[in-house]
C-alpha positions as CSV (number, residue, x, y, z in Angstrom):
1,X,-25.5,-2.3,-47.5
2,X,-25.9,0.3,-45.9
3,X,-26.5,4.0,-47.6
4,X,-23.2,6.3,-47.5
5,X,-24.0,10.2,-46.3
6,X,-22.4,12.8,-48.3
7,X,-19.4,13.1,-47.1
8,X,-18.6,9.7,-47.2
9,X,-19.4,9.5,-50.7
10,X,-17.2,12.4,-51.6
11,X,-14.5,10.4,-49.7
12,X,-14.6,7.8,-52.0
13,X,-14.7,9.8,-54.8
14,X,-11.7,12.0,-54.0
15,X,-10.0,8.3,-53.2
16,X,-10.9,6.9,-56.9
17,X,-9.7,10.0,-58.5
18,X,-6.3,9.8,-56.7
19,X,-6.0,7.2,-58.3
20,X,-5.1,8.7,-61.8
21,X,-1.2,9.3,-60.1
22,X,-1.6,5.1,-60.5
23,X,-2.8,5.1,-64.1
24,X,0.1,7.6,-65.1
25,X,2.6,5.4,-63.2
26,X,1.4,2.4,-65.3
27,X,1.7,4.5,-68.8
28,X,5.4,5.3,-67.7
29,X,6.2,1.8,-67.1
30,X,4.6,0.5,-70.8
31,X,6.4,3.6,-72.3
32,X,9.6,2.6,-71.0
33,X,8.9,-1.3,-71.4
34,X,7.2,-1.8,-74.1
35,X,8.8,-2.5,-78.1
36,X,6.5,0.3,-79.8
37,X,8.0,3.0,-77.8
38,X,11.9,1.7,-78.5
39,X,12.1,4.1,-81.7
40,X,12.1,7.2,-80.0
41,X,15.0,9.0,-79.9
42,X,16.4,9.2,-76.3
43,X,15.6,12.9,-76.3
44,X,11.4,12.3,-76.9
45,X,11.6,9.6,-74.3
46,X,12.6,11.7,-71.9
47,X,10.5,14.6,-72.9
48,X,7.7,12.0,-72.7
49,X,8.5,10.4,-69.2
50,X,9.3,13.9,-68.3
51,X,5.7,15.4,-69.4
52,X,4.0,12.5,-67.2
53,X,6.2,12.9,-64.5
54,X,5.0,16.1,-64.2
55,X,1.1,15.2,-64.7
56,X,2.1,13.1,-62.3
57,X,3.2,15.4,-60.1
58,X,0.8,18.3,-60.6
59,X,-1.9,16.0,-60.1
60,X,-0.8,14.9,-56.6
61,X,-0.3,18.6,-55.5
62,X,-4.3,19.3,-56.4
63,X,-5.4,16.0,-55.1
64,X,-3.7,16.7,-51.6
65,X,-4.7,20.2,-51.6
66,X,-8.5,18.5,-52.6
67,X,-7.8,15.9,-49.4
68,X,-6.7,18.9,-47.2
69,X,-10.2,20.8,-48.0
70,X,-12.2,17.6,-47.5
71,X,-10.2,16.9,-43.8
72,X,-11.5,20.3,-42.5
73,X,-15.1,20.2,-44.4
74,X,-15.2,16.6,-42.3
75,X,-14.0,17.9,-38.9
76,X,-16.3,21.0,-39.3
77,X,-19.3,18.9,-40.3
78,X,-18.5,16.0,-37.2
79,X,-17.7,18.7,-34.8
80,X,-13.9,18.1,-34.3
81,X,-11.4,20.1,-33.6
């Protein structure tokens, strides 16, 4: 294997942390699915999914934002334009 430079690295690890969005989709669909969560009134449901929505959402906005910095640090460091 072959040994990743810097920037690679912090490609990967902007990639993996992405990933949270995933994780919060997942907790939304065991919220809605699963039995535990089927006593809460309609009106904490939706405040709930509506909270992770959001985390959701923020979480996105930060990452591509993150992304957006790493593209230019890239093309600066390769030379591109």
């Amino acid at each position: 294997m072959t040994q990743m430079n810097s920037i690679q690295r912090l490609e990967e690890d902007l990639t993996r942390v992405w990933s949270v969005t995933e994780d919060i989709d997942d907790v939304l669909k065991f919220v809605g699915e699963d039995p535990f969560f089927e006593g809460l009134t309609a009106e904490h449901q939706d405040k709930l999914m509506n909270l992770l929505i959001g985390i959701k959402e923020l979480s996105n906005v930060k990452m591509q934002a993150a992304w957006n910095s790493f593209e230019k640090v890239t093309k600066e460091y390769y030379g591109k334009k």
